[in-house]
C-alpha positions as CSV (number, residue, x, y, z in Angstrom):
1,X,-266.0,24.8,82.8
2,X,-263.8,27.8,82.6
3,X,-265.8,29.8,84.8
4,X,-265.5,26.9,87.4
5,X,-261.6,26.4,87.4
6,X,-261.3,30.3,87.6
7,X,-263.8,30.0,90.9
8,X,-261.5,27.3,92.5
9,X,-258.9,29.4,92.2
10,X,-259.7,32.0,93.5
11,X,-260.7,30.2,96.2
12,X,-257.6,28.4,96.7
13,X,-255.9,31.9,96.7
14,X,-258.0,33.3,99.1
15,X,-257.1,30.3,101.4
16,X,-253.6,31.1,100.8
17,X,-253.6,34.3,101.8
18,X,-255.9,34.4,104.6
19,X,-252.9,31.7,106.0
20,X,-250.3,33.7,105.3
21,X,-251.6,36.4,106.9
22,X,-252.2,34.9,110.1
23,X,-248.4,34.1,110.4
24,X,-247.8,37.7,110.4
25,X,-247.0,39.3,113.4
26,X,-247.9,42.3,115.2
27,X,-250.9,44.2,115.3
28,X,-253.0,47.3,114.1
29,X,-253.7,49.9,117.2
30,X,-256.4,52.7,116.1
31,X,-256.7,55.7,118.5
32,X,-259.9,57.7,118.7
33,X,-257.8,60.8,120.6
34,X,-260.6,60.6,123.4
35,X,-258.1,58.0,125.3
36,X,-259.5,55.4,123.4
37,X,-257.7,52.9,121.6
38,X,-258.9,50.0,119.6
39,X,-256.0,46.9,118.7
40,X,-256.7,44.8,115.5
41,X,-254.7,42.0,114.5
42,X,-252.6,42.7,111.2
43,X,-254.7,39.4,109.5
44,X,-258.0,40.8,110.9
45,X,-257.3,44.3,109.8
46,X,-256.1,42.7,105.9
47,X,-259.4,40.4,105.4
48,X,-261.4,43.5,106.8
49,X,-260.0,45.9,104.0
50,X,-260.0,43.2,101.3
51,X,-263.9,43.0,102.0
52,X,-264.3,46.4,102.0
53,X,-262.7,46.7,98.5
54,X,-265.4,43.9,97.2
55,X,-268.1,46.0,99.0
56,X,-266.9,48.7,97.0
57,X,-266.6,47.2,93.5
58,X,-270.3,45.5,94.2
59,X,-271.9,48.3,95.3
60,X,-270.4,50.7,92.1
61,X,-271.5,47.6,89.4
62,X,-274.7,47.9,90.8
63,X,-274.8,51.9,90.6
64,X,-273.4,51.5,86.8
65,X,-275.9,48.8,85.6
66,X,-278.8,51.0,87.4
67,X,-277.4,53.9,85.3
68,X,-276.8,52.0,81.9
69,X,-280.4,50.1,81.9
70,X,-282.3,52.4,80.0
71,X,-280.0,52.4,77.3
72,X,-280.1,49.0,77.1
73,X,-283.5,48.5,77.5
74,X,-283.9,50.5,74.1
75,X,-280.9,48.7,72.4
76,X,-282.9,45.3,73.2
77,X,-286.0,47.1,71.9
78,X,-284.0,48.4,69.2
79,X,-282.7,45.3,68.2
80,X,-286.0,43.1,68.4
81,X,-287.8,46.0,65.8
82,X,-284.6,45.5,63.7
83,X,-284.8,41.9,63.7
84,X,-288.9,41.9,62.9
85,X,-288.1,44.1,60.1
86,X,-285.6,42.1,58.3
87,X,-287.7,39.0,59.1
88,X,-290.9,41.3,57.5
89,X,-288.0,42.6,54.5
90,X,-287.2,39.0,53.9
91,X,-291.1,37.6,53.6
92,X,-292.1,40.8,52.0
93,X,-289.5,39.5,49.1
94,X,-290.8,36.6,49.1
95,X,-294.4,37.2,48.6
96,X,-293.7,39.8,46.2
97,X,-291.4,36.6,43.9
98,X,-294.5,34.7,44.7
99,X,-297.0,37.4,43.5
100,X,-298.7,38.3,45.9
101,X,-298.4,42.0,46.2
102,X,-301.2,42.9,49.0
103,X,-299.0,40.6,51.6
104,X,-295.9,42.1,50.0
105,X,-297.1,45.6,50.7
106,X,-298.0,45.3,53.8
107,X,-294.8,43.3,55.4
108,X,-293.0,46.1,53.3
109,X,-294.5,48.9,55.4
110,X,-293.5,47.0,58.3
111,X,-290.5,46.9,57.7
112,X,-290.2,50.7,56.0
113,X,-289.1,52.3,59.6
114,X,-286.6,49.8,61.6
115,X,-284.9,48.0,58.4
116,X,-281.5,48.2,58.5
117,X,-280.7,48.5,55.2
118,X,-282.0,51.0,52.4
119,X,-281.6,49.1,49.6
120,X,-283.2,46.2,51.0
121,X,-286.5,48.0,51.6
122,X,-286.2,50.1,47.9
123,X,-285.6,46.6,46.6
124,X,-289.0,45.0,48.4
125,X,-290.6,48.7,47.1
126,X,-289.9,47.7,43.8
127,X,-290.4,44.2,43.1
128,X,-294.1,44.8,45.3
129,X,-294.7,47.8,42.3
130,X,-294.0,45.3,39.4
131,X,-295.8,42.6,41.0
132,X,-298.6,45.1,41.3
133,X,-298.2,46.4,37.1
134,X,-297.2,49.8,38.9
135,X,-294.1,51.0,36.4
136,X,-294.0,54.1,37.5
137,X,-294.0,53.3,41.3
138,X,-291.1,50.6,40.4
139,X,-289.1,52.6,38.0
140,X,-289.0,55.7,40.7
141,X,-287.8,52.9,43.6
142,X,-285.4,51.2,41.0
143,X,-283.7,55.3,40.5
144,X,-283.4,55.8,44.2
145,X,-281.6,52.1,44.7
146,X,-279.0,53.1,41.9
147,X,-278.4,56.0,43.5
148,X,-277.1,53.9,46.7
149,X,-273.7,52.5,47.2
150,X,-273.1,48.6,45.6
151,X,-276.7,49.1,44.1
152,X,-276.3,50.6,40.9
153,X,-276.5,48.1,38.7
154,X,-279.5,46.7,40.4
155,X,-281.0,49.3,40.2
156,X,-280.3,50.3,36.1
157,X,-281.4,46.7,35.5
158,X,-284.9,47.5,37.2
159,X,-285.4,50.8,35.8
160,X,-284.8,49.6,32.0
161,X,-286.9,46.4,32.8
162,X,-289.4,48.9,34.0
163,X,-289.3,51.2,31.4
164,X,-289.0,48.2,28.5
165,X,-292.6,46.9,30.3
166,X,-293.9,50.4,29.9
167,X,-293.0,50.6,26.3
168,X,-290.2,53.2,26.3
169,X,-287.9,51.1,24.5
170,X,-285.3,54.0,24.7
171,X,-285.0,54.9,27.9
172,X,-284.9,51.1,28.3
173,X,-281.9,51.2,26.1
174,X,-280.3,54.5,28.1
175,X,-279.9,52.4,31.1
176,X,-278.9,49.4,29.7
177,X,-275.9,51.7,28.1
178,X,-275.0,53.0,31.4
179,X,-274.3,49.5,32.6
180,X,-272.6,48.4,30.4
181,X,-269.7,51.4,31.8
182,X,-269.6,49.5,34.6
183,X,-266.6,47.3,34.8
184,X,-269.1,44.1,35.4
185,X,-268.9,40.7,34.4
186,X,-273.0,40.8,34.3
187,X,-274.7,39.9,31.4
188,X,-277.8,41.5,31.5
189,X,-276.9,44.9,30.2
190,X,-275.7,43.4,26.8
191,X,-278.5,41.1,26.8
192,X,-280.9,44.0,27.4
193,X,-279.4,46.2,24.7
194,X,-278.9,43.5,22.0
195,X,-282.2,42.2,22.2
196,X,-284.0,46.0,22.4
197,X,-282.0,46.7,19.3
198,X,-283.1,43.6,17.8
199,X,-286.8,43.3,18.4
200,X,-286.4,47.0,16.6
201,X,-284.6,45.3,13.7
202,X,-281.7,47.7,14.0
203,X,-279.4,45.5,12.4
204,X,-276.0,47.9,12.1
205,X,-276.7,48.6,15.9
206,X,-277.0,45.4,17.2
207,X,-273.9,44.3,15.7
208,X,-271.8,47.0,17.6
209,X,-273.0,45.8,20.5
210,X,-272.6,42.3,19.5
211,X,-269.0,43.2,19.4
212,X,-269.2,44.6,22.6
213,X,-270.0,41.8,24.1
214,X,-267.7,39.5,22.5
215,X,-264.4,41.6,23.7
216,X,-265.8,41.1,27.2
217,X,-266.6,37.5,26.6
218,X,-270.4,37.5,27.7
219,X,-271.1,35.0,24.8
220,X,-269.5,31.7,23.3
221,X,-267.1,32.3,20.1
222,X,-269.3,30.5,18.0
223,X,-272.7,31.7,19.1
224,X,-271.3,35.3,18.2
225,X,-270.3,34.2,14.7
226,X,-273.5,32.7,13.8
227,X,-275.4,35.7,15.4
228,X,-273.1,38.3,13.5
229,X,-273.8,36.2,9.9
230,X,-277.5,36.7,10.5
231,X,-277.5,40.2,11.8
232,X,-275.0,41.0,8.6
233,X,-277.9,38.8,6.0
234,X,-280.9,41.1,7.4
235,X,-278.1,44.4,7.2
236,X,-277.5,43.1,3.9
237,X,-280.9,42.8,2.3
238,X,-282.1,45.7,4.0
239,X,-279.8,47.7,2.5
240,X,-279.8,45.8,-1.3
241,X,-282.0,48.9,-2.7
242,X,-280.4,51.7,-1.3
243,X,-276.5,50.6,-1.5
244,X,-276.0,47.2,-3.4
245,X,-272.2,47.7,-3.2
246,X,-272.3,47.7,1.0
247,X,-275.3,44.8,0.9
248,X,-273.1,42.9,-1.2
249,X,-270.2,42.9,1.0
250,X,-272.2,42.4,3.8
251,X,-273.9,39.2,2.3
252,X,-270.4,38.2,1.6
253,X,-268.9,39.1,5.2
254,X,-271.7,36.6,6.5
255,X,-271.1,33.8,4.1
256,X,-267.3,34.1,4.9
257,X,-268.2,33.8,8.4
258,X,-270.3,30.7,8.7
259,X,-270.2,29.3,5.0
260,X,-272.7,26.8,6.3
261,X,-275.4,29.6,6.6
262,X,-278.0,28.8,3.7
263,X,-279.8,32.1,3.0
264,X,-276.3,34.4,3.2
265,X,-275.0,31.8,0.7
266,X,-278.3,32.3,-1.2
267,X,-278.5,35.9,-1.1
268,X,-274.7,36.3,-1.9
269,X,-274.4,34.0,-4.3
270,X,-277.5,34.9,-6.3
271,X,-276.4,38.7,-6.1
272,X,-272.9,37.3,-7.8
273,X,-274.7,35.5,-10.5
274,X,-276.6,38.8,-11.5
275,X,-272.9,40.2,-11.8
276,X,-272.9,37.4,-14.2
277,X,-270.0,36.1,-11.8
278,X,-271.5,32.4,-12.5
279,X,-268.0,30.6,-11.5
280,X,-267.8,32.8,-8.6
281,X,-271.5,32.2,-7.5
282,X,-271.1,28.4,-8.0
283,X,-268.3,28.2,-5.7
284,X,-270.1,30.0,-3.2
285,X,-272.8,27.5,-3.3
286,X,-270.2,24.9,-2.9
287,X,-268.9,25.9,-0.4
288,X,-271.8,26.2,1.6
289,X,-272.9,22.7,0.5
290,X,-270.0,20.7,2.0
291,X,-271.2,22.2,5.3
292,X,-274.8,22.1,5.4
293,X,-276.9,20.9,2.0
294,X,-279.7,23.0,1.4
295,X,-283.0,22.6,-1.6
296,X,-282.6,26.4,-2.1
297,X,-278.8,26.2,-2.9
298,X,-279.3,23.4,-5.4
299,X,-282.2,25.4,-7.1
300,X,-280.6,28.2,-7.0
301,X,-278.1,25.8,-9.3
302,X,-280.6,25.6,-12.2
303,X,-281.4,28.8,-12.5
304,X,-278.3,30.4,-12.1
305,X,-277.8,31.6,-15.9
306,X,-281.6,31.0,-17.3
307,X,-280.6,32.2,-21.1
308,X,-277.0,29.8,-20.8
309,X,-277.6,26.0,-22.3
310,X,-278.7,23.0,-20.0
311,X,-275.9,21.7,-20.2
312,X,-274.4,24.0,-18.2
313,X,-276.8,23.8,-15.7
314,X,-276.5,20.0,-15.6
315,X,-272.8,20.4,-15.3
316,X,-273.4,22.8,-11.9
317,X,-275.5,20.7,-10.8
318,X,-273.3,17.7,-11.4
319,X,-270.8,19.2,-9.4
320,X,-272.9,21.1,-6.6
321,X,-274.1,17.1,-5.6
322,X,-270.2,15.2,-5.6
323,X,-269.5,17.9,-2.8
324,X,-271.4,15.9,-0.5
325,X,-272.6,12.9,-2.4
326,X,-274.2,11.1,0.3
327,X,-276.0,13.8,1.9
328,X,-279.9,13.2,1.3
329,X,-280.1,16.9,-0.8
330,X,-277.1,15.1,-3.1
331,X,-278.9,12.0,-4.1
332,X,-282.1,14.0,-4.7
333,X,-280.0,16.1,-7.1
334,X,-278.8,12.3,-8.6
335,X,-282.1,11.2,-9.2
336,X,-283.0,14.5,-10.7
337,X,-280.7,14.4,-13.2
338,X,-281.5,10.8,-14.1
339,X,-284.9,12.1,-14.7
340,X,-283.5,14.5,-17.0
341,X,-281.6,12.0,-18.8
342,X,-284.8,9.9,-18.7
343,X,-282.9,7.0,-17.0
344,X,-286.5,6.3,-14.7
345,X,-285.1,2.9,-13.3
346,X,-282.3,4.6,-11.8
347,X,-283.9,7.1,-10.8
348,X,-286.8,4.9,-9.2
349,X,-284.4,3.0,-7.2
350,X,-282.2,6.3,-6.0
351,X,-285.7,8.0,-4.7
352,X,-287.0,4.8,-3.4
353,X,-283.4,4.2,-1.4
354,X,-284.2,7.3,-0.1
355,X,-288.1,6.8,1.1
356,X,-286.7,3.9,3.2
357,X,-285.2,6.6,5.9
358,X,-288.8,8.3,5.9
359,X,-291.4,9.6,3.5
360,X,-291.9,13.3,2.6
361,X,-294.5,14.9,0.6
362,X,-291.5,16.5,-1.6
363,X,-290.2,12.9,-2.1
364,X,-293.3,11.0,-2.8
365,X,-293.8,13.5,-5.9
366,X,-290.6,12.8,-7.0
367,X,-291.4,9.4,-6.8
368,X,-294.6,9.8,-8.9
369,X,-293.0,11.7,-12.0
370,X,-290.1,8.9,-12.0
371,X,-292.8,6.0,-11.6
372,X,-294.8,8.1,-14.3
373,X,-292.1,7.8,-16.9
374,X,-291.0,4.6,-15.7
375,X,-294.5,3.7,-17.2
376,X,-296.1,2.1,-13.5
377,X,-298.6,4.7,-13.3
378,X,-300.7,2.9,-10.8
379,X,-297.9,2.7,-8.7
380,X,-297.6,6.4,-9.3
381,X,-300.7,7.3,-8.3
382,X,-300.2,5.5,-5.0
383,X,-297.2,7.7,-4.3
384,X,-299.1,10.5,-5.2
385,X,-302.2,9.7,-2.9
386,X,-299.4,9.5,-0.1
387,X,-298.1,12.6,-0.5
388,X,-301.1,13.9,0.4
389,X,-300.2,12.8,3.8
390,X,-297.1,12.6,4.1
391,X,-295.0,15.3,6.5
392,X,-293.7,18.4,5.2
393,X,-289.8,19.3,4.9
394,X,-288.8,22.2,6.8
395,X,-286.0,22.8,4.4
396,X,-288.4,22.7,1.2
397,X,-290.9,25.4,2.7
398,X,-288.3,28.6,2.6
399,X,-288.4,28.3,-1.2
400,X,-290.7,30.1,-3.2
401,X,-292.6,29.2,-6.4
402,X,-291.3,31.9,-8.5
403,X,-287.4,30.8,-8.0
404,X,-286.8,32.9,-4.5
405,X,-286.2,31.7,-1.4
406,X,-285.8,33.0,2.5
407,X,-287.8,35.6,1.5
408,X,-288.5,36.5,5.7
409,X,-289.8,39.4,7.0
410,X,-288.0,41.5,9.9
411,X,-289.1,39.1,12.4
412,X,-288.3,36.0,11.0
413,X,-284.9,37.2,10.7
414,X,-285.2,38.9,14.4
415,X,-285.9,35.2,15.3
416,X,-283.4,33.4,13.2
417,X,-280.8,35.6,15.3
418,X,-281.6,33.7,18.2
419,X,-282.4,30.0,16.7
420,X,-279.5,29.8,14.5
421,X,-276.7,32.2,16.3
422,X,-277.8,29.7,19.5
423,X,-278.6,26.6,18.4
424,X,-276.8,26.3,15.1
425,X,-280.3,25.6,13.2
426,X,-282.2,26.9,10.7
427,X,-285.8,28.2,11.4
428,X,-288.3,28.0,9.3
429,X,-291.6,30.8,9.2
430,X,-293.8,29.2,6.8
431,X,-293.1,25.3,8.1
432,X,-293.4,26.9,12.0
433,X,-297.1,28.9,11.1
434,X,-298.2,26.0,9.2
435,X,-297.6,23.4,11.9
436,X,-299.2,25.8,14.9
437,X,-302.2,26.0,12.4
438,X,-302.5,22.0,13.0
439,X,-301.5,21.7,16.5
440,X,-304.2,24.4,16.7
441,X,-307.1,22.2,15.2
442,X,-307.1,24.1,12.1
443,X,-307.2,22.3,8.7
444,X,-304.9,23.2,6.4
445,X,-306.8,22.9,2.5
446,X,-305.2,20.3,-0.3
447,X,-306.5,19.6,-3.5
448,X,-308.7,17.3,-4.2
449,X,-307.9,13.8,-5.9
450,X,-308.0,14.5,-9.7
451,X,-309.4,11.0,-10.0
452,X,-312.8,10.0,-8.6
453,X,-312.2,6.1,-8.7
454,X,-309.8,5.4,-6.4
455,X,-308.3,1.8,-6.0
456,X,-308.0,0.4,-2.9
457,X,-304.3,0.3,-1.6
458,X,-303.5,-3.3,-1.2
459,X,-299.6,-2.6,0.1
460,X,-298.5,-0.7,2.8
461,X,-298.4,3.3,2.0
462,X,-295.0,2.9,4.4
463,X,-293.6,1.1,1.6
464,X,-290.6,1.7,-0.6
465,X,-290.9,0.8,-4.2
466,X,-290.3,-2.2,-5.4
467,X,-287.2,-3.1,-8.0
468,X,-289.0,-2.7,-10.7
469,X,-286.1,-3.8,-13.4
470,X,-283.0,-6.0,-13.4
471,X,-279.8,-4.5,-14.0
472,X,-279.6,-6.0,-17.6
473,X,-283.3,-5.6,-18.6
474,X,-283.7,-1.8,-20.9
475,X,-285.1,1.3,-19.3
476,X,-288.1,2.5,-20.9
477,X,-287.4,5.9,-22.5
């Protein structure tokens, strides 16, 4: 539309001037010196040098686009190649995120000569060489990208994921250091590092650079507390042999950090009570019980002080459950200590207020001894046939027969960094193995019935126990 007004006028000018030029008099005599003489009018001689000026200007474009064509013919050539490569870079990337490193390799060669940018062929290089298990290949393409302007950290990232794949764990970690001196808000160089340092269960180390990371903000506030307790638990334990006084203070660090952490309230509190620091101890496990009830904490209760009286123990234990009386752990502990006091009936009727929120095989023994001294001991055998069946608690697997508990190897704990620092839960080894052995098909053994008559069940196993005494009618003791 432009193009067209711009045309009409210039032709409108034109018209104008060829008019007033036609209004101007006189005229334009040329003399040959031979006697000749040639007259022009002044309008004629005007339109005749105006079209000799366009004859001019058409007649140089034309010599200037005759000169410049070769040139441009190899910029167009030029520019098609350049374009076919980035299309071949951008497929070859592609296919190698899709796997398929033949195709990825060959649009990669494609584009090797006309790409237009370095790093974006190095970076097809590398990702076909991983694709294709070829470290080596991948970590030497990875070093030539960092060595490139904007992609150094690209590159770092690939060499330490290539060396971590090839097993050099420290050259892995090297890289991952180097990154981290760049001013980045990236996360993968702290992730990298942490979780090398971990899965070598280098405790002191990965908390330094735990606390790397937490000055620049590359994790939440509470994910790096409850990944600094755990990391500070497996520091502490590590070192209870060599230096009790620094695994005790660790052990303590951790509890003061998240006081709802069960094994650093364990460990700490168990190392106190061999310091015979029994009040100290129990208010460690206290405090660690308002937040987050645990069957090692209250066993840990009872044995505290094995040559003091029971009564003592009773008393702990006492005041370990009012912390949280109506936490599930609590009434167990209630009904417990009924059982001591060989009050069955109320202890009956705490365990069997319990079973109505679901059925363990912890709680349906409980429920036998009670029903046992309550005197039903067909009832009791019931509960006891059922807890053959019944589920597992998680919580009740990290104890150990002989009065331990969380007694995890370097990977659990390397695992418990993650589960509990991220999630906020516990994870639990022996309940985790013994589950994949089921969902695996493989039968887990049990005992055998110690009876070899077995009455048929003619109630519901989902069943709570019945009340089996009015509130005025005697207990058996």
């Amino acid at each position: 539309m432009i193009m067209l007004l711009v045309a009409v006028l210039v032709v409108i000018l034109t018209g104008l001037f060829v008019l007033w030029a036609a209004r101007l008099p006189g005229e334009i005599i040329i003399d040959l010196g031979t006697g000749t003489a040639f007259e022009i009018k002044l309008v004629v001689a005007l339109l005749g040098l105006a079209l000799i000026g366009v004859l001019v200007a058409v007649i140089w474009s034309f010599l200037v686009r005759v000169i410049k064509f070769p040139g441009q013919l190899s910029q167009i050539r030029h520019t098609t190649r350049v374009r076919d490569a980035n299309k071949a870079l951008a497929e070859g990337l592609l296919a190698a995120e899709a796997g398929d490193a033949a195709l990825a390799a060959k649009l990669g060669r494609r584009a090797q000569a006309y790409a237009d940018d370095d790093r974006l062929k190095l970076l097809l290089e590398a990702r076909t060489a991983e694709v294709s298990d070829n470290w080596a290949a991948a970590e030497s393409a990875w070093g030539q990208l960092a060595r490139l302007p904007g992609g150094q950290l690209a590159g770092l990232r690939g060499i330490a994921a290539a060396a971590s794949a090839r097993g050099d764990r420290l050259s892995a970690e090297a890289r991952a250091r180097e990154a981290l001196a760049f001013k980045s808000s990236a996360e993968w160089p702290f992730e990298s590092l942490f979780d090398s340092q971990v899965s070598a269960h280098q405790w002191s180390a990965a908390l330094d650079t735990l606390a790397l990371g937490e000055r620049r903000g590359l994790l939440a506030e509470q994910t790096a507390k409850r990944r600094r307790a755990v990391l500070l638990t497996a520091s502490g334990l590590d070192q209870l042999e060599s230096d009790r006084r620094l695994a005790t203070a660790a052990l303590s660090d951790a509890t003061r950090l998240v006081p709802g952490f069960a094994p650093a309230a364990f460990y700490t509190a168990r190392q106190q009570a061999n310091d015979r620091k029994f009040k100290l101890a129990q208010t460690t496990i206290e405090t660690a019980w308002k937040t987050r009830p645990h069957p090692a904490l209250s066993h840990l209760t009872k044995l505290m002080d094995p040559d003091g009286p029971v009564s003592d123990s009773v008393d702990r234990l006492k005041s370990l459950a009012a912390c949280n009386p109506e936490h599930r752990e609590s009434r167990i502990i209630f009904a417990e200590l009924a059982m001591l006091d060989r009050a069955w009936q109320k202890a009956v009727r705490e365990l069997a207020s319990i079973a109505e929120t679901g059925t363990t095989a912890r709680l349906c023994l409980l429920l036998e001894k009670a029903l046992t001294g309550y005197g039903d001991t067909k009832e009791a055998e019931r509960w006891a046939r059922l807890a053959t069946t019944s589920a597992h608690e998680q919580d009740w697997s990290d104890l150990d027969p002989n009065g331990g508990a969380f007694n995890y190897g370097p990977e659990d704990w390397a695992h418990m960094i993650y589960v509990f620092g991220d999630t906020g839960k516990l994870s639990h080894p022996r309940y985790e193995t013994a589950q994949r052995q089921v969902d695996a098909g493989q039968p887990l053994l049990i005992d055998a019935p110690s009876v070899t008559n077995v009455d048929a069940i003619d109630t519901p196993l989902s069943a709570a126990p019945r009340d089996y005494a009015d509130d005025d009618e005697p207990e058996n003791n």
